[in-house]
MARGU-976911 format. One record per residue (C-alpha): y, x, z. Coordinates in steps of 0.25 Angstrom, whole numbers, plus 5000, padded with zeros to 4 digits. Last residue first. Layout:
% MARGU-976911
+------+------+------+
!   yy !   xx !   zz !
+------+------+------+
!    Y !    X !    Z !
...
+------+------+------+
This chain:
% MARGU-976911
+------+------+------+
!   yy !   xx !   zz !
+------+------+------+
! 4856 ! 4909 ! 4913 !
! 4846 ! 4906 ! 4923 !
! 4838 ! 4917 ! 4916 !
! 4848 ! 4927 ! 4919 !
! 4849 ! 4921 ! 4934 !
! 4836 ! 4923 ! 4938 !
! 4834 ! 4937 ! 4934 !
! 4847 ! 4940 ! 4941 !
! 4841 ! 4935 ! 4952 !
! 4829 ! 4943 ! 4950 !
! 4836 ! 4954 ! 4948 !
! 4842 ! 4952 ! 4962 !
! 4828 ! 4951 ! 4970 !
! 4823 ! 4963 ! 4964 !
! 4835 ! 4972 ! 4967 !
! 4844 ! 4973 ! 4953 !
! 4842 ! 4987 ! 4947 !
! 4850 ! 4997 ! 4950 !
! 4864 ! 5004 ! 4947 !
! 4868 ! 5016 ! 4955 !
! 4877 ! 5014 ! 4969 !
! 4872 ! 5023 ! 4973 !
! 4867 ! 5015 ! 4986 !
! 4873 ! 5001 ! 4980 !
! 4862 ! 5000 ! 4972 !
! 4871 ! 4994 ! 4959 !
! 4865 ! 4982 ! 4950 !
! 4874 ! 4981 ! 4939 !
! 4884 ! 4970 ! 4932 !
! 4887 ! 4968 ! 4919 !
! 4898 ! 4957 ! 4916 !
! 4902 ! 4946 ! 4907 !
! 4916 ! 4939 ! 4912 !
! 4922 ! 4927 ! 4907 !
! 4934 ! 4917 ! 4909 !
! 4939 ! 4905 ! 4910 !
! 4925 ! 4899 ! 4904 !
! 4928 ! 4883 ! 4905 !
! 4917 ! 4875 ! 4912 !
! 4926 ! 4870 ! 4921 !
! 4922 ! 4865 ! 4936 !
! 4927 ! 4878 ! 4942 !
! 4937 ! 4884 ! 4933 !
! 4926 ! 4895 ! 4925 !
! 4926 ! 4910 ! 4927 !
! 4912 ! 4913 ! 4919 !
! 4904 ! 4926 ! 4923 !
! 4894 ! 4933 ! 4912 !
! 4883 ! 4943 ! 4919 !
! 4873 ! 4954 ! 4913 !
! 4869 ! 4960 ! 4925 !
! 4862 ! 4976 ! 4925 !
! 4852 ! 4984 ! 4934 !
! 4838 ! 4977 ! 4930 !
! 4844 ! 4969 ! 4918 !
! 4852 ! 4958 ! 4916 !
! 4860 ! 4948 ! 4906 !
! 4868 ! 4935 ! 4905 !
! 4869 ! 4932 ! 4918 !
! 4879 ! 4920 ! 4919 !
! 4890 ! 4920 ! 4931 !
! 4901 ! 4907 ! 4934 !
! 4912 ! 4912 ! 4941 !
! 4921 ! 4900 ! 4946 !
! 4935 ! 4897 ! 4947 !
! 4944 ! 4888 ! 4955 !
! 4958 ! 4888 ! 4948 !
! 4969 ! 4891 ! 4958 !
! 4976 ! 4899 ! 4948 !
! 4973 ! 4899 ! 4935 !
! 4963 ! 4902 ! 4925 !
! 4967 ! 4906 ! 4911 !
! 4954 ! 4903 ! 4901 !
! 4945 ! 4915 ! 4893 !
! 4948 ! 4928 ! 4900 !
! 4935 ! 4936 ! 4896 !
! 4932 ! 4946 ! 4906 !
! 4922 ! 4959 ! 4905 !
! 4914 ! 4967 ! 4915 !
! 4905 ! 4979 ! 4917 !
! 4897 ! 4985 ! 4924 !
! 4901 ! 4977 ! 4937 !
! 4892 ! 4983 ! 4949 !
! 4881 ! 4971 ! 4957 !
! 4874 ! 4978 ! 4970 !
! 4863 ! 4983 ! 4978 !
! 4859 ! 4989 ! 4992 !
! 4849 ! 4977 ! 4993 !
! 4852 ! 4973 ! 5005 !
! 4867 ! 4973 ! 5005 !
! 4869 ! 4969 ! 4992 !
! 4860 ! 4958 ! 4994 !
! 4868 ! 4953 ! 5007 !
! 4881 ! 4952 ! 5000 !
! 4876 ! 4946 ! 4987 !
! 4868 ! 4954 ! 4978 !
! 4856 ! 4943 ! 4977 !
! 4858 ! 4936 ! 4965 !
! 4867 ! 4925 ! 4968 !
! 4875 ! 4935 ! 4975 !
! 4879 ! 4945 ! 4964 !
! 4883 ! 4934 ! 4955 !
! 4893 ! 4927 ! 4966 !
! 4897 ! 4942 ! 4967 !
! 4898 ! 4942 ! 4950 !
! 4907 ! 4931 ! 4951 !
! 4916 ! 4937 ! 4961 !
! 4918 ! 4948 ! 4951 !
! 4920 ! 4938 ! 4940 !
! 4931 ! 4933 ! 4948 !
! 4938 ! 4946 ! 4950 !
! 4938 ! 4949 ! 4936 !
! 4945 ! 4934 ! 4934 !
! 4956 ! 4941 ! 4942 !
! 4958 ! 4952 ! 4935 !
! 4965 ! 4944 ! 4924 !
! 4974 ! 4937 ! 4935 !
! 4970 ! 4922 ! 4936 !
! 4982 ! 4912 ! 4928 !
! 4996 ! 4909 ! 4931 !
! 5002 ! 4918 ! 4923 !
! 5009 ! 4927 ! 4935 !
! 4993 ! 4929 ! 4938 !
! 4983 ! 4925 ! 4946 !
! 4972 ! 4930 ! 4956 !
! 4982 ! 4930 ! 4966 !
! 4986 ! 4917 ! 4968 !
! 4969 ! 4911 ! 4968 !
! 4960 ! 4908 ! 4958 !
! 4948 ! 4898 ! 4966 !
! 4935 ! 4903 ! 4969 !
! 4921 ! 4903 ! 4963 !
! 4909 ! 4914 ! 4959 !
! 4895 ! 4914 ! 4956 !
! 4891 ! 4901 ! 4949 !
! 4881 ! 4904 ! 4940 !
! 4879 ! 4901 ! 4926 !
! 4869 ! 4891 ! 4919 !
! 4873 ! 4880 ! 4921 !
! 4889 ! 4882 ! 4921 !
+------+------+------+
């Protein structure tokens, strides 16, 4: 995955699955979500960001495609892609893949929003943060 980002691992554990074997629906939500924290702390919204700038990440909006069934013990990754940004707004795309297999298990294409944390309102990315974001676009 060149030119993705690596923002999220760890292994399906009992309670994330189901009575058919595979990872619970919601689940793969949960992932995603972890994926977009990985996200938020490669540009600069980890813990200590958010507490010096005041600002974070909101979900706008989310959708899933369940492409593969993943099972139980199966050590995951989240891989991100920006595919689009403005001043306030994330365009992302996150890939559940086995680790080591290039397979797609699933799919999530998302919009995030920078939020000042003392409205909270939407904002524009910090300086340092859109810059980041900046960088990454064109990474990708």
């Amino acid at each position: 995955m060149p030119e993705t980002l690596l923002t999220y691992e760890a292994p399906v554990i009992a309670d994330w699955v189901d009575y058919n074997g595979h990872l619970r629906d919601g689940f793969y939500m949960v992932l995603f979500s972890y994926g977009v924290d990985g996200l938020m702390d490669q540009i600069g919204l980890d813990d200590a960001g958010r507490k010096a700038t005041g600002h974070s990440i909101f979900t706008l909006e989310a959708h899933i495609n369940f492409l593969h069934e993943v099972k139980l013990g199966a050590p995951v990754q989240i891989y991100c892609q920006v595919l689009g940004h403005d001043a306030k707004r994330l365009h992302v795309g996150l890939a559940l893949h086995i680790k080591g297999n290039d397979t797609v298990m699933a799919y999530s294409e998302q919009m995030l929003l920078s939020v000042a944390m003392d409205g909270p309102r939407a904002s524009p990315f910090v300086p340092h943060v859109a810059a980041r974001v900046q960088m990454l676009a064109t990474a990708h």
